[in-house]
N, CA, C, O and CB atoms as a CASP TS submission, in Angstrom:
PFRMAT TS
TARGET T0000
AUTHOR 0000-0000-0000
METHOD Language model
MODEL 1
PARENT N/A
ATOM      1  N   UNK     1      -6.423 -18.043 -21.657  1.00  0.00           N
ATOM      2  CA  UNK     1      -5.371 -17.401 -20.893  1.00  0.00           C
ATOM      3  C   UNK     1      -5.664 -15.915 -20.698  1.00  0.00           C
ATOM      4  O   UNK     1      -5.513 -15.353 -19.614  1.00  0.00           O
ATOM      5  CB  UNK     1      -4.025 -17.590 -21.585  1.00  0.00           C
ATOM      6  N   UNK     2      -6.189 -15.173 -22.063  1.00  0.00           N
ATOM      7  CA  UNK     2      -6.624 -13.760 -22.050  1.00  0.00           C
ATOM      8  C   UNK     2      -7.327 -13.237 -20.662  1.00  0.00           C
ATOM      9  O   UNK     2      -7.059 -12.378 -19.822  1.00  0.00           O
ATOM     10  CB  UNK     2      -7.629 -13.587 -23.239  1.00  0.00           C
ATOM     11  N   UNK     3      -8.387 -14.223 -20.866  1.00  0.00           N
ATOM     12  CA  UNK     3      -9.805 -14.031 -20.170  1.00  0.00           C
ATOM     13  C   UNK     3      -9.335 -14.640 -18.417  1.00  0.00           C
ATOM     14  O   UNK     3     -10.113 -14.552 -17.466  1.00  0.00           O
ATOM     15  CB  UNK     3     -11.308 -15.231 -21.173  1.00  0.00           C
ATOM     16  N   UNK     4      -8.247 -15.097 -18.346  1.00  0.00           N
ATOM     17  CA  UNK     4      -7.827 -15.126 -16.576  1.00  0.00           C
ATOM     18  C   UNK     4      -7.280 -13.731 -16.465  1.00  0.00           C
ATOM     19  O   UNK     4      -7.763 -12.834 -15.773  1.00  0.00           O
ATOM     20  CB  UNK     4      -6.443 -16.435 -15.982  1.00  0.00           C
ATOM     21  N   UNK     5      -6.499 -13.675 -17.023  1.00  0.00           N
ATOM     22  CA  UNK     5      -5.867 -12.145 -16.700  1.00  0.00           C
ATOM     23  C   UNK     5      -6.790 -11.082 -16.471  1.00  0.00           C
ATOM     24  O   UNK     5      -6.958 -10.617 -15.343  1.00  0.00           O
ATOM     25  CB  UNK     5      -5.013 -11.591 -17.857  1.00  0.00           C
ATOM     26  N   UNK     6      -7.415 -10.662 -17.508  1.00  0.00           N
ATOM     27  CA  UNK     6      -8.788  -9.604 -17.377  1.00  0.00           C
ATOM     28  C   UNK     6      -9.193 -10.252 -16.063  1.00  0.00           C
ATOM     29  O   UNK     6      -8.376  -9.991 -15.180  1.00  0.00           O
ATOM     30  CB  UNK     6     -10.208  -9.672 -18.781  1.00  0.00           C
ATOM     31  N   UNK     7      -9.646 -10.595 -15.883  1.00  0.00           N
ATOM     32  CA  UNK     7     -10.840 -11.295 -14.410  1.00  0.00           C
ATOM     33  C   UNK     7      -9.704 -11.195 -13.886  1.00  0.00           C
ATOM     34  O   UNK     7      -9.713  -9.965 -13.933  1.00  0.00           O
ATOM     35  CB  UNK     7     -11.833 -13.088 -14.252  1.00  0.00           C
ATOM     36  N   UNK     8      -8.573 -11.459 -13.351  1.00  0.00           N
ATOM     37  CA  UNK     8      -7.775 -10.839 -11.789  1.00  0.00           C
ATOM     38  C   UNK     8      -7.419  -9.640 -11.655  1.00  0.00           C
ATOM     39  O   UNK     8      -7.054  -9.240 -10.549  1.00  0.00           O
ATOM     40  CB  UNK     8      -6.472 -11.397 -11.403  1.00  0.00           C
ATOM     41  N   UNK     9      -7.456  -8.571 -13.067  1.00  0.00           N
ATOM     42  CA  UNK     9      -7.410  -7.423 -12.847  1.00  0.00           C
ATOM     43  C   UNK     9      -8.931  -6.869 -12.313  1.00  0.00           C
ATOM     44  O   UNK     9     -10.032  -6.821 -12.862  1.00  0.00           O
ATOM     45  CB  UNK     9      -6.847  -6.860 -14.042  1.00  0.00           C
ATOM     46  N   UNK    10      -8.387  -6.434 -10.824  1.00  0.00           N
ATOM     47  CA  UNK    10      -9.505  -5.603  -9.898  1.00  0.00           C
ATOM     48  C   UNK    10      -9.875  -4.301 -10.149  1.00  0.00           C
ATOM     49  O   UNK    10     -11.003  -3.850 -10.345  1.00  0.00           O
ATOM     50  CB  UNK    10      -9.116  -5.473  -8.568  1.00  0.00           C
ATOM     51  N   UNK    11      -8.663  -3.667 -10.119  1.00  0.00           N
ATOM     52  CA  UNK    11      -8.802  -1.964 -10.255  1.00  0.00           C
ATOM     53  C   UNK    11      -8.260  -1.556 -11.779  1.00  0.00           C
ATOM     54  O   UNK    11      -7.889  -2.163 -12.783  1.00  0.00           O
ATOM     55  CB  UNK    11      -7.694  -1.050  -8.937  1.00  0.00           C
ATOM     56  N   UNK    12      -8.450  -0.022 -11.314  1.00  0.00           N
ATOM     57  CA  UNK    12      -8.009   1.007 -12.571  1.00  0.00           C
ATOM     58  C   UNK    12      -7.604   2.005 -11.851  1.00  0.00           C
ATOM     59  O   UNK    12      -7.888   2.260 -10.680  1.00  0.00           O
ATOM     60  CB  UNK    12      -9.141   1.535 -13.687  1.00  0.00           C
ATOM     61  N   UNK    13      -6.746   2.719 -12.775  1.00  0.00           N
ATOM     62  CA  UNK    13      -6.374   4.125 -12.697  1.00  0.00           C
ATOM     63  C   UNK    13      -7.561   4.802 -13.483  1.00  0.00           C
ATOM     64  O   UNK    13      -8.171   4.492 -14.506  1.00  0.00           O
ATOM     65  CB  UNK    13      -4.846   4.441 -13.347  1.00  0.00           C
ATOM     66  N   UNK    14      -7.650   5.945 -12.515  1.00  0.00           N
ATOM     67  CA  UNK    14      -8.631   6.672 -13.699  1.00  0.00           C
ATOM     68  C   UNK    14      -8.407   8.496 -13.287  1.00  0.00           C
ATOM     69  O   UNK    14      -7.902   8.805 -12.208  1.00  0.00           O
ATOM     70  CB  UNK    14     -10.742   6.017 -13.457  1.00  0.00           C
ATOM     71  N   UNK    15      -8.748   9.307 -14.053  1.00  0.00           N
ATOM     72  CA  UNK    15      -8.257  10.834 -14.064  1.00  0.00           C
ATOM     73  C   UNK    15      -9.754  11.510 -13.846  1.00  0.00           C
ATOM     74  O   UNK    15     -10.746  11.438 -14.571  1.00  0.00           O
ATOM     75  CB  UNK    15      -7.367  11.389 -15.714  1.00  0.00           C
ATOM     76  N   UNK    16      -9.545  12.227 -12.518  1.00  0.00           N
ATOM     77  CA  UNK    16     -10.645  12.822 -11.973  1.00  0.00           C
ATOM     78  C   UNK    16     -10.192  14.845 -12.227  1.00  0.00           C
ATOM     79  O   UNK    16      -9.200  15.480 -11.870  1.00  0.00           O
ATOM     80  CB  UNK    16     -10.784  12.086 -10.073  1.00  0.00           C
ATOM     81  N   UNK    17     -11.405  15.261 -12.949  1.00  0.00           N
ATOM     82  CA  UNK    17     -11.265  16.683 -13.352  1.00  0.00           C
ATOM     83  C   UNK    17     -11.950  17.457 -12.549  1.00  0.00           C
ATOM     84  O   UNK    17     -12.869  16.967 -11.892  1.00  0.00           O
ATOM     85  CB  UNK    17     -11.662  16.977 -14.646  1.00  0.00           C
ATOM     86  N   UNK    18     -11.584  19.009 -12.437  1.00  0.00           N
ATOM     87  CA  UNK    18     -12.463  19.688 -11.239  1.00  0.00           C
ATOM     88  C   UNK    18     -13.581  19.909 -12.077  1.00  0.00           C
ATOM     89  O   UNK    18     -13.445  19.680 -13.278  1.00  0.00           O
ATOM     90  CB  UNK    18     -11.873  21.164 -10.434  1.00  0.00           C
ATOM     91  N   UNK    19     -14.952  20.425 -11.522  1.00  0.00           N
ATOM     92  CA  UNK    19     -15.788  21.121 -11.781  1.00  0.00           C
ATOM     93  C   UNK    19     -15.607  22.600 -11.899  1.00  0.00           C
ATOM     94  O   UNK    19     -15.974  23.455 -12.705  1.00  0.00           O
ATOM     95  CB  UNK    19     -16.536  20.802 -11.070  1.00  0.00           C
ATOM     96  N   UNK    20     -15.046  22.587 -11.019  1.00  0.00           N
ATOM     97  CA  UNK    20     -15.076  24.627 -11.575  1.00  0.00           C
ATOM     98  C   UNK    20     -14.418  24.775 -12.765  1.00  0.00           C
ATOM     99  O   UNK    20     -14.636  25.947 -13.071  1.00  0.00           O
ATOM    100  CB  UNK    20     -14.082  25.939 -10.463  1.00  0.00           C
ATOM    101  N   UNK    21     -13.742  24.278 -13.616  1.00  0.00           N
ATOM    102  CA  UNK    21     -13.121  24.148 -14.914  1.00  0.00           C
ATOM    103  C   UNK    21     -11.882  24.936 -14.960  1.00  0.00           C
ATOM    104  O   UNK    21     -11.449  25.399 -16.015  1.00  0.00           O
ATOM    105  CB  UNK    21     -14.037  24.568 -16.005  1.00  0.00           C
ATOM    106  N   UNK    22     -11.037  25.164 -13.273  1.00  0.00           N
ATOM    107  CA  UNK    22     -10.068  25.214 -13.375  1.00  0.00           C
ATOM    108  C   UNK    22      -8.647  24.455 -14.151  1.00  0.00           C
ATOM    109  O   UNK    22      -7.547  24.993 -14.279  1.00  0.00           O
ATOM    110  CB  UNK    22     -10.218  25.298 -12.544  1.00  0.00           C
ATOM    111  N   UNK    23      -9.017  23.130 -14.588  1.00  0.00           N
ATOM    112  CA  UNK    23      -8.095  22.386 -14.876  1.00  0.00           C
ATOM    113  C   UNK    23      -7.064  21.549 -13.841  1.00  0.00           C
ATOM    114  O   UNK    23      -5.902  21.277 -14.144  1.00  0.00           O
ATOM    115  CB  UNK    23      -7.540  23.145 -15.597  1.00  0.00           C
ATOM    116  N   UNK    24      -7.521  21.292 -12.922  1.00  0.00           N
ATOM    117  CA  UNK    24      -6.545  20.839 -12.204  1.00  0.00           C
ATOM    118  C   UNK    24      -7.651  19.336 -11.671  1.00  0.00           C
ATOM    119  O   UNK    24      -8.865  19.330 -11.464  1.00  0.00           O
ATOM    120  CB  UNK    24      -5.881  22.161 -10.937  1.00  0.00           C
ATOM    121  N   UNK    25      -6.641  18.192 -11.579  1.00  0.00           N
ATOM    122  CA  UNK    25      -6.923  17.090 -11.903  1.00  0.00           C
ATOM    123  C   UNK    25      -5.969  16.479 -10.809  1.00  0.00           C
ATOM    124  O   UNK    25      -5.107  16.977 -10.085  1.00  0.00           O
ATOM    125  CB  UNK    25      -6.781  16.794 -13.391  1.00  0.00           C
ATOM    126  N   UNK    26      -6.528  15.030 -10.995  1.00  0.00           N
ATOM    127  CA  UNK    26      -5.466  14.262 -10.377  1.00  0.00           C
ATOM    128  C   UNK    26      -6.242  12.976 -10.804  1.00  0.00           C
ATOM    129  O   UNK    26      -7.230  12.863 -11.530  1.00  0.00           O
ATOM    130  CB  UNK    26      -5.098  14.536  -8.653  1.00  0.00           C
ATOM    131  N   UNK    27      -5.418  11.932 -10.063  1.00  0.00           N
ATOM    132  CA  UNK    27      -5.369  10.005 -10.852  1.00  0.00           C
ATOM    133  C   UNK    27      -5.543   9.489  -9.096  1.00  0.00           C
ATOM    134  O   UNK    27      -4.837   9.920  -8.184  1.00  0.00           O
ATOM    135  CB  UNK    27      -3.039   9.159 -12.039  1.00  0.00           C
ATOM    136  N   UNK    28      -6.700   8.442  -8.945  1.00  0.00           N
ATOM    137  CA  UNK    28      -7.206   7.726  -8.117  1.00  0.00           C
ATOM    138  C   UNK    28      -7.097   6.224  -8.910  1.00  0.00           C
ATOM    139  O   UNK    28      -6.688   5.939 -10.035  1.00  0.00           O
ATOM    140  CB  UNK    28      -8.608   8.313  -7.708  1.00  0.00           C
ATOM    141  N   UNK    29      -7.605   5.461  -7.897  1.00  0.00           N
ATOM    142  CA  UNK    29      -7.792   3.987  -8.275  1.00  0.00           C
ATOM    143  C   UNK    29      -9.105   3.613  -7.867  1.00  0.00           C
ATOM    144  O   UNK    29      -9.505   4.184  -6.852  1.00  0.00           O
ATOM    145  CB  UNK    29      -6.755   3.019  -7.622  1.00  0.00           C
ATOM    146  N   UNK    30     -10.140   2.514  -8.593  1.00  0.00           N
ATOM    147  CA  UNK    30     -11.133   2.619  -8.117  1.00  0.00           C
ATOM    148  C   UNK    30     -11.769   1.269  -8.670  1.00  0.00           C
ATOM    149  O   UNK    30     -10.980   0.709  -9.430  1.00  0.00           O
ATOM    150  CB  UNK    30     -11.694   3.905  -8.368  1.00  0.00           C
ATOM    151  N   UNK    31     -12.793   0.686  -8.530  1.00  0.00           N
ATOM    152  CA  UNK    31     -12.618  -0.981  -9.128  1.00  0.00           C
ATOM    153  C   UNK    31     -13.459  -0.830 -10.477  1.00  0.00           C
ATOM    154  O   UNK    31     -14.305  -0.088 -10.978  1.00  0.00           O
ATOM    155  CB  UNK    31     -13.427  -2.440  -7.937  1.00  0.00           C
ATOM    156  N   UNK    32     -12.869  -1.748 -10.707  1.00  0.00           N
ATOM    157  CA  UNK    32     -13.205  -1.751 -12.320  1.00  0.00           C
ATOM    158  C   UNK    32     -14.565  -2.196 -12.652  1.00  0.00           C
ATOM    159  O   UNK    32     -14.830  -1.803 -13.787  1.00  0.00           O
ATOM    160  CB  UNK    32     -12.242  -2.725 -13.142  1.00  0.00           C
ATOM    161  N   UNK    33     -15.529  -2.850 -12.133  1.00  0.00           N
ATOM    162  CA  UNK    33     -16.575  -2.831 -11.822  1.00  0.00           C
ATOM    163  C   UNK    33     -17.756  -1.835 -11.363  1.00  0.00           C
ATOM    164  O   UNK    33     -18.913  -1.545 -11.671  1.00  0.00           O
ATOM    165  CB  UNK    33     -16.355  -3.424 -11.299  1.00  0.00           C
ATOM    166  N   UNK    34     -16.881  -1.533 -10.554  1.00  0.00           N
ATOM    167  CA  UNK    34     -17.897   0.158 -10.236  1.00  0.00           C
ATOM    168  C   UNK    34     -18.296   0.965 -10.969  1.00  0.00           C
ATOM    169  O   UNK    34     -17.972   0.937 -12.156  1.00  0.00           O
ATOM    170  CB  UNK    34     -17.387   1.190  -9.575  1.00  0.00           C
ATOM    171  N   UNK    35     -19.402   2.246 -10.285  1.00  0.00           N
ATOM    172  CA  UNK    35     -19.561   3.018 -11.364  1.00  0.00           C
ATOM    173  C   UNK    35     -18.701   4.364 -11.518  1.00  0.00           C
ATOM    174  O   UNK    35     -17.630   4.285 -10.917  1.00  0.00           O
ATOM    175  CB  UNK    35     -20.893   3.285 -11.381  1.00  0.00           C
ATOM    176  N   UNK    36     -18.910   5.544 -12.162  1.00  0.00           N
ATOM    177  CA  UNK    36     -17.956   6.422 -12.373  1.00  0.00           C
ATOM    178  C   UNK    36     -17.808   7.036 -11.151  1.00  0.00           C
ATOM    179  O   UNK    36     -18.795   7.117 -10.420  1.00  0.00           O
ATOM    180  CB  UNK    36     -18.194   7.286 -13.418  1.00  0.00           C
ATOM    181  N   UNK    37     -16.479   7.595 -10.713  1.00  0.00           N
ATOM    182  CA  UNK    37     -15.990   8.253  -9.653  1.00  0.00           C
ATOM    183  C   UNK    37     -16.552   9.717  -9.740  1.00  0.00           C
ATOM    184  O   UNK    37     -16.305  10.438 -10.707  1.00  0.00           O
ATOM    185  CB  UNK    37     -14.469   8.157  -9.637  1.00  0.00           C
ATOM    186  N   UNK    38     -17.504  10.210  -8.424  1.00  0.00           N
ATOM    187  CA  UNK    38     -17.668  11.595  -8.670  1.00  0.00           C
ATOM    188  C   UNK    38     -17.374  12.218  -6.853  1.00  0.00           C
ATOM    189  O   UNK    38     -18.160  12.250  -5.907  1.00  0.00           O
ATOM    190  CB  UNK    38     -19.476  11.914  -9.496  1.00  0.00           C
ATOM    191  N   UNK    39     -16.198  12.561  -6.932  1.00  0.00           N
ATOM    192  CA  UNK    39     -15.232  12.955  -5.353  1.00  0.00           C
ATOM    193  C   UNK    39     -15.977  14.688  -5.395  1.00  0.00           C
ATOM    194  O   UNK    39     -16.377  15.268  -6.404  1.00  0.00           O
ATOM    195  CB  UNK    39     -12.675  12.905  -5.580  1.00  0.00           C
ATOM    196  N   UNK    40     -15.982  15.099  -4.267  1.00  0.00           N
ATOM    197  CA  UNK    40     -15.778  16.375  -3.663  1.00  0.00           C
ATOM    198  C   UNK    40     -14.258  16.369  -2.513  1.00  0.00           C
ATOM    199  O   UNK    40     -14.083  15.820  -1.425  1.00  0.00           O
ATOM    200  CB  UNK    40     -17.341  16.705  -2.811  1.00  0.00           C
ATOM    201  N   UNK    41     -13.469  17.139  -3.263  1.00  0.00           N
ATOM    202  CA  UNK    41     -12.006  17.502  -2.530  1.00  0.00           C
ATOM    203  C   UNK    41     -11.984  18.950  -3.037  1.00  0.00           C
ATOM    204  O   UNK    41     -12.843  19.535  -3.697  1.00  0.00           O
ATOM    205  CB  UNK    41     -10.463  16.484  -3.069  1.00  0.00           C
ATOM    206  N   UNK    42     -10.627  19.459  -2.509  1.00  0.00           N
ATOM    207  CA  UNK    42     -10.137  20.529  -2.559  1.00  0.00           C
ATOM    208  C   UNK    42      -9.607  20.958  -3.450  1.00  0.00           C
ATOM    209  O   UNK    42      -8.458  20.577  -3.671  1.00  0.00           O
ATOM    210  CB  UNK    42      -9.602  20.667  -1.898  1.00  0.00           C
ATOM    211  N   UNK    43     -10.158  21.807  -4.214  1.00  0.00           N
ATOM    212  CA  UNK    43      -9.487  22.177  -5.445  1.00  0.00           C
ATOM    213  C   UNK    43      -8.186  23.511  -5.220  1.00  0.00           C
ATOM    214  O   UNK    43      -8.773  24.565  -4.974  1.00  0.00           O
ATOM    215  CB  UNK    43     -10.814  22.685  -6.507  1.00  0.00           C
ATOM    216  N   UNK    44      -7.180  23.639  -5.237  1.00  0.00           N
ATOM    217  CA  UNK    44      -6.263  24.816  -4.545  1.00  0.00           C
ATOM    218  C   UNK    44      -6.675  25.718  -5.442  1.00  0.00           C
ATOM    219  O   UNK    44      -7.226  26.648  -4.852  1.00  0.00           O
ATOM    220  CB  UNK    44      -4.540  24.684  -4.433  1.00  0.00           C
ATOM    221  N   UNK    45      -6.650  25.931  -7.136  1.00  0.00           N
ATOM    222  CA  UNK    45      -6.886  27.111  -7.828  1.00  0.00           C
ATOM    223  C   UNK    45      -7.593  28.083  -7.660  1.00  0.00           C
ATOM    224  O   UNK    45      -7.419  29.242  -8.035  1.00  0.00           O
ATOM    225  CB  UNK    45      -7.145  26.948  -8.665  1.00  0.00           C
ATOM    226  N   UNK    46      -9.099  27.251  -6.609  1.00  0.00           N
ATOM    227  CA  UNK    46      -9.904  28.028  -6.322  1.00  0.00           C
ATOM    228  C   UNK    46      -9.950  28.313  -4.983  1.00  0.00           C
ATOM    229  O   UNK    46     -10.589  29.265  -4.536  1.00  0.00           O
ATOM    230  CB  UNK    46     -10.896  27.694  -6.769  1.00  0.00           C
ATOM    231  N   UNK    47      -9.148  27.352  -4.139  1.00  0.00           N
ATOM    232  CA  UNK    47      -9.257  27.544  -2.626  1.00  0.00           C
ATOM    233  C   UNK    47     -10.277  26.993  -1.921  1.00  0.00           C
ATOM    234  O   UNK    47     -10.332  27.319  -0.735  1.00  0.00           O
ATOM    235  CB  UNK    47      -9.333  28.805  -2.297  1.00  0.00           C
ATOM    236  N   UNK    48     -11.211  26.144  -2.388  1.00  0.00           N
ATOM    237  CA  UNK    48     -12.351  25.590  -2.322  1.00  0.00           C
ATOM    238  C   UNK    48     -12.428  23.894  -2.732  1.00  0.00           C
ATOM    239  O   UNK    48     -11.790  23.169  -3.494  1.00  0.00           O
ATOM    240  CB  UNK    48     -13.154  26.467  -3.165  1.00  0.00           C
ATOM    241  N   UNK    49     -14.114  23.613  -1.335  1.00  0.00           N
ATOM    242  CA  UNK    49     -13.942  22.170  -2.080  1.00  0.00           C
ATOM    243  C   UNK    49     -15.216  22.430  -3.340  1.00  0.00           C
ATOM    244  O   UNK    49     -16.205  23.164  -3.338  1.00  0.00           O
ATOM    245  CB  UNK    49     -14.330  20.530  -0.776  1.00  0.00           C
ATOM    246  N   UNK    50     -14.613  21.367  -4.477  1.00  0.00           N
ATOM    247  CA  UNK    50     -15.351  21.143  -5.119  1.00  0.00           C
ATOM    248  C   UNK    50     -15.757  19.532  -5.811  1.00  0.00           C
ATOM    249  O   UNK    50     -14.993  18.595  -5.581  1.00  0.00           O
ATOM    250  CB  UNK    50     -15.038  22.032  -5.748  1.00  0.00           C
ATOM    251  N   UNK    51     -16.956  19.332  -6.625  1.00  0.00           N
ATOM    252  CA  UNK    51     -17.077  18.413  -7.235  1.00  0.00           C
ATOM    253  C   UNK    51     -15.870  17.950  -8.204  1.00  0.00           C
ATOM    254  O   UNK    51     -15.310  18.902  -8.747  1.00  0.00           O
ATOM    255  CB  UNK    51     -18.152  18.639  -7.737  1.00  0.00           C
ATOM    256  N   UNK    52     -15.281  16.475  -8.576  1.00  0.00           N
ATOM    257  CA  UNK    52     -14.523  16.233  -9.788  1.00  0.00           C
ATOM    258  C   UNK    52     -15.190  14.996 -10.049  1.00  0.00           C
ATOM    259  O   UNK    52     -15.766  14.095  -9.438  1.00  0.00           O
ATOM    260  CB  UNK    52     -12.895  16.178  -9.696  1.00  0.00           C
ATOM    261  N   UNK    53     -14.813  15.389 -11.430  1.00  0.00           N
ATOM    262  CA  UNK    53     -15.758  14.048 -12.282  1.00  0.00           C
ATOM    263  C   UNK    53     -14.955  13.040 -12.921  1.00  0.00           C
ATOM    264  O   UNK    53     -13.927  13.431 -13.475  1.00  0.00           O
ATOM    265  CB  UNK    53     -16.729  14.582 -13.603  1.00  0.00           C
ATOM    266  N   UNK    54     -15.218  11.880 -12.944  1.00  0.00           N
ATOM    267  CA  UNK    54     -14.106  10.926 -13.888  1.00  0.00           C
ATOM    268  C   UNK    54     -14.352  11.135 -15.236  1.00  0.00           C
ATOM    269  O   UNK    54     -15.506  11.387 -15.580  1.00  0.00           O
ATOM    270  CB  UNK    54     -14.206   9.261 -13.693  1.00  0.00           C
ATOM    271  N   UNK    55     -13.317  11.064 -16.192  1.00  0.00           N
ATOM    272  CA  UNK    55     -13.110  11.840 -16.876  1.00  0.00           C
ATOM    273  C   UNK    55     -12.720  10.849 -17.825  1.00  0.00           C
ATOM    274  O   UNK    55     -13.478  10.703 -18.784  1.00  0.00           O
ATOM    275  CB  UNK    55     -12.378  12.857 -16.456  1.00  0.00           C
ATOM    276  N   UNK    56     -11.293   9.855 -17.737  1.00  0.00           N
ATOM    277  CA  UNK    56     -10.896   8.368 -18.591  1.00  0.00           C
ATOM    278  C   UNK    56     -10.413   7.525 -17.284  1.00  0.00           C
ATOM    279  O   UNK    56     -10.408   7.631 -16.057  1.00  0.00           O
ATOM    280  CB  UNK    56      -9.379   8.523 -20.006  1.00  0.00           C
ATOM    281  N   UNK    57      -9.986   6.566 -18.370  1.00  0.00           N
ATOM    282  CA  UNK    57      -9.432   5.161 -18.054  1.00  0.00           C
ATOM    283  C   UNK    57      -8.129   5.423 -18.092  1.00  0.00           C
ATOM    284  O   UNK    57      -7.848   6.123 -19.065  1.00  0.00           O
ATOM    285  CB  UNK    57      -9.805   3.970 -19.004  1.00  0.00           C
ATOM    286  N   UNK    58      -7.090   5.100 -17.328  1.00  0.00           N
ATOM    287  CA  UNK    58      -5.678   5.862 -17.618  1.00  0.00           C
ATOM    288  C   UNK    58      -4.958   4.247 -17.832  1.00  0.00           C
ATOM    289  O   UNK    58      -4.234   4.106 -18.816  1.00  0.00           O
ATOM    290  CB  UNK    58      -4.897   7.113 -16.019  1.00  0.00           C
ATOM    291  N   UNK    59      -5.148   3.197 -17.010  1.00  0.00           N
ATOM    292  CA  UNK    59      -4.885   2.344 -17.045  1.00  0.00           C
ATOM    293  C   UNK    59      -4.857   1.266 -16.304  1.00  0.00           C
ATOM    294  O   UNK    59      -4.209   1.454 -15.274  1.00  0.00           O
ATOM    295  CB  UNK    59      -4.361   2.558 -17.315  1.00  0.00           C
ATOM    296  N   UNK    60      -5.399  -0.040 -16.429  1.00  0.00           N
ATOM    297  CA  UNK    60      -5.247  -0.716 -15.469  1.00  0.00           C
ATOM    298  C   UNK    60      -4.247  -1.186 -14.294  1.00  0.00           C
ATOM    299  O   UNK    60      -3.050  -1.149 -14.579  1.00  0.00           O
ATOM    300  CB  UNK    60      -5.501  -1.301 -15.912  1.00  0.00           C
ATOM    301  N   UNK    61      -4.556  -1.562 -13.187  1.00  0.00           N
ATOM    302  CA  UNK    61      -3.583  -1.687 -12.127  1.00  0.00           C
ATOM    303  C   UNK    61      -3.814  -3.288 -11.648  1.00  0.00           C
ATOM    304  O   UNK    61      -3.137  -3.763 -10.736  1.00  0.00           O
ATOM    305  CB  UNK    61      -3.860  -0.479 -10.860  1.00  0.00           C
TER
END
C-alpha cells in the first residue's frame, strides 16, 4: 500500500536560495525524479537577476 502512494506522488516542494547571499528565497515545485533546481530570476534585494540554488525538500505535493 506504502509503495503505491510513493510512486503516484509526482512532485515536490522544494526552497530555492539566492546566490548573492542576500537571503531571499522562495518555494517552486519540481518532479521528484529530476535533478536539483538551479533558476536564474530576480532577486529584488539586489535589483538584479541572479542564480538560486535548491537548497531542501519542503514537502511533497
Amino acid at each position: 500500500m506504502f509503495s503505491m502512494v510513493f510512486s503516484s506522488i509526482r512532485t515536490i516542494l522544494v526552497r530555492l536560495v539566492s546566490a548573492a547571499g542576500t537571503g531571499y528565497a522562495f518555494n517552486t515545485k519540481r518532479s521528484r525524479l529530476g535533478e536539483k533546481l538551479v533558476l536564474r530570476k530576480h532577486d529584488p534585494f539586489v535589483n538584479k537577476h541572479v542564480l538560486f540554488f535548491e537548497k531542501k525538500k519542503i514537502r511533497s505535493i
